[in-house]
C-alpha positions as a Markdown table, in Angstrom:
| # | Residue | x | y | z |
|---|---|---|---|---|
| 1 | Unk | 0.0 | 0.0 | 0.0 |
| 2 | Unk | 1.5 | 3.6 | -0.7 |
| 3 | Unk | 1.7 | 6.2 | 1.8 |
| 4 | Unk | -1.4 | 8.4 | 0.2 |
| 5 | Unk | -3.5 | 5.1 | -0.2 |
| 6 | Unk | -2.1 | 4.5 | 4.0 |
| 7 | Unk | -3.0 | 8.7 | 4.8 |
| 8 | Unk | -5.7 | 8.3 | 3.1 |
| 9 | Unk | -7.4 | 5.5 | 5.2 |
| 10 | Unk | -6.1 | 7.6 | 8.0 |
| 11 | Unk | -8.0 | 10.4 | 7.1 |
| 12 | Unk | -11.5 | 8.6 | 6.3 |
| 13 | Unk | -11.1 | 7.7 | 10.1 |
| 14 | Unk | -10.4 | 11.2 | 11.1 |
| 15 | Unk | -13.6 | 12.4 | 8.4 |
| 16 | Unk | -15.7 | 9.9 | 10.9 |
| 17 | Unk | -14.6 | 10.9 | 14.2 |
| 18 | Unk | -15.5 | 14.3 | 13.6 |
| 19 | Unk | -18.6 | 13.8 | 12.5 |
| 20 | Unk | -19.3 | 11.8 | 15.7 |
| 21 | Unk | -17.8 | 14.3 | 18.2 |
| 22 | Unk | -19.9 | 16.6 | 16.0 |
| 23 | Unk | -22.9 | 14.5 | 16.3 |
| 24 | Unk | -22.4 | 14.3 | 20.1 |
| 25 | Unk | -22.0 | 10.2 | 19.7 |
| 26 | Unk | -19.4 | 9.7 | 22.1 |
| 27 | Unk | -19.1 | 5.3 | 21.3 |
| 28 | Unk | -19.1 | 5.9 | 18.0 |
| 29 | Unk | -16.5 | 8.8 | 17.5 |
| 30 | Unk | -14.3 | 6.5 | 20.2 |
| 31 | Unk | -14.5 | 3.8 | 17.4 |
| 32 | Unk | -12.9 | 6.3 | 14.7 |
| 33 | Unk | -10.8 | 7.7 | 16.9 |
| 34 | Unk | -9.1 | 4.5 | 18.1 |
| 35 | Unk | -9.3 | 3.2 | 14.3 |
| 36 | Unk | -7.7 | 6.3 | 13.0 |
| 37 | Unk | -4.5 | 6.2 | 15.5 |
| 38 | Unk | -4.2 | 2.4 | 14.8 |
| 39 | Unk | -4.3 | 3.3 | 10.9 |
| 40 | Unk | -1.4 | 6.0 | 11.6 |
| 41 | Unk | 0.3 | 3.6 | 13.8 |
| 42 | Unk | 0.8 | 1.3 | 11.3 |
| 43 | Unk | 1.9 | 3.6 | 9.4 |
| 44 | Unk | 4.6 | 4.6 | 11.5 |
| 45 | Unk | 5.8 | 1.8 | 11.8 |
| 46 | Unk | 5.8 | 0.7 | 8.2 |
| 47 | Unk | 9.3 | -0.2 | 7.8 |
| 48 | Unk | 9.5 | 2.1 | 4.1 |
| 49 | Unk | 8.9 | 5.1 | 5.7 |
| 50 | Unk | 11.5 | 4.7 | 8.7 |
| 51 | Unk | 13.4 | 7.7 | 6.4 |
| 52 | Unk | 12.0 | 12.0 | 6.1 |
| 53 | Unk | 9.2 | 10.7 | 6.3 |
| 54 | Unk | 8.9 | 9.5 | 9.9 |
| 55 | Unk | 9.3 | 13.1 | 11.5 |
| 56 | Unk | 6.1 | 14.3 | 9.9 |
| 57 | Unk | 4.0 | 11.2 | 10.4 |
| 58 | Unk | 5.4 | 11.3 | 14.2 |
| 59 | Unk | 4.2 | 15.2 | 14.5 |
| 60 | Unk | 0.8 | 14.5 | 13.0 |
| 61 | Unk | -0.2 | 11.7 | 15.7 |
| 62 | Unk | 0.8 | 14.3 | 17.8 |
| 63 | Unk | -1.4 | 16.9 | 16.2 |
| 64 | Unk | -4.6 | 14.9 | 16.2 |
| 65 | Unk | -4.0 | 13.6 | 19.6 |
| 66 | Unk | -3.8 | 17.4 | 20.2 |
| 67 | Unk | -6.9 | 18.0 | 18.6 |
| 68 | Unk | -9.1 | 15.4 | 20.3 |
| 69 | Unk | -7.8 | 15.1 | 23.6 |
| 70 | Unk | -5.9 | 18.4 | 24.4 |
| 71 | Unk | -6.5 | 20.0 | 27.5 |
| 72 | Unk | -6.8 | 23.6 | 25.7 |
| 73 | Unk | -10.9 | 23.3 | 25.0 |
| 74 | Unk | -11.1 | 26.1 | 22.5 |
| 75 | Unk | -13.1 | 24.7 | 19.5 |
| 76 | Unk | -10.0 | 24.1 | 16.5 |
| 77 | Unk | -10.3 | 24.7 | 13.2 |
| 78 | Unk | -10.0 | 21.3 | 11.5 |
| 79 | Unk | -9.7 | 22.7 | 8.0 |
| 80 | Unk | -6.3 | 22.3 | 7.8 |
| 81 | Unk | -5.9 | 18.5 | 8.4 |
| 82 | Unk | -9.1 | 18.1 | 6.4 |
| 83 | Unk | -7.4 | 19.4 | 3.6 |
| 84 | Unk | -3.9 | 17.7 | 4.2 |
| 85 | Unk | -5.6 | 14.0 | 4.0 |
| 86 | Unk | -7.9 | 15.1 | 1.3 |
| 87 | Unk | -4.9 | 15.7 | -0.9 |
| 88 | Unk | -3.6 | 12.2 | 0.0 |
| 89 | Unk | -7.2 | 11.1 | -1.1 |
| 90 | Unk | -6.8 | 12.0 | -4.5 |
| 91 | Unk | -3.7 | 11.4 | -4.8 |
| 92 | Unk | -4.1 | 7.7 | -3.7 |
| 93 | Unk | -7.1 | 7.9 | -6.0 |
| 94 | Unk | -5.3 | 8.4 | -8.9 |
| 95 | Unk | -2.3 | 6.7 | -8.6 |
| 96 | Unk | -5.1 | 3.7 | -8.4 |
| 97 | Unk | -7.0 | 4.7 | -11.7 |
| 98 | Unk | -3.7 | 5.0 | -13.2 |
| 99 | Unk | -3.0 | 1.2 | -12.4 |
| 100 | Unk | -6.3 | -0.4 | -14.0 |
């Protein structure tokens, strides 16, 4: 599996525990939530990205952690890591079309 088709499972998760959390559905967002950090953890520790890569996947457990269970209850903006998987979306997307 490639890194975007990997971050882009990742973010399906993180798509699904914010609806949840938004929905007020506490069992269900814990689902996604727990789904999403074992989809990035195996992606961590994916033995091809043990390179660059590693620093930024490390920092962005860190930054959803941040966002779902920091102590600093100010509502976040989630556009940003919205966006960031949604380009690994399409980008998985079409390096699949590209293969059939």
């Amino acid at each position: 599996m490639t890194l975007a088709t990997q971050l882009g499972n990742v973010g399906s998760e993180y798509e699904r525990a914010l609806n949840w959390q938004k929905r007020g559905d506490a069992a269900h967002f814990e689902n996604a939530f727990v789904r999403m950090l074992e989809l990035l953890d195996l992606t961590i520790t994916d033995q091809r990205w043990k390179n660059h890569r590693l620093k930024e996947l490390v920092r962005l457990r860190e930054v959803i952690c941040e966002e779902f269970c920091g102590e600093n209850n100010e509502v976040r903006d989630s556009r940003d890591l919205r966006q960031y998987f949604l380009y690994f979306g399409i980008l998985a997307r079409s390096l699949a079309d590209e293969r059939v």
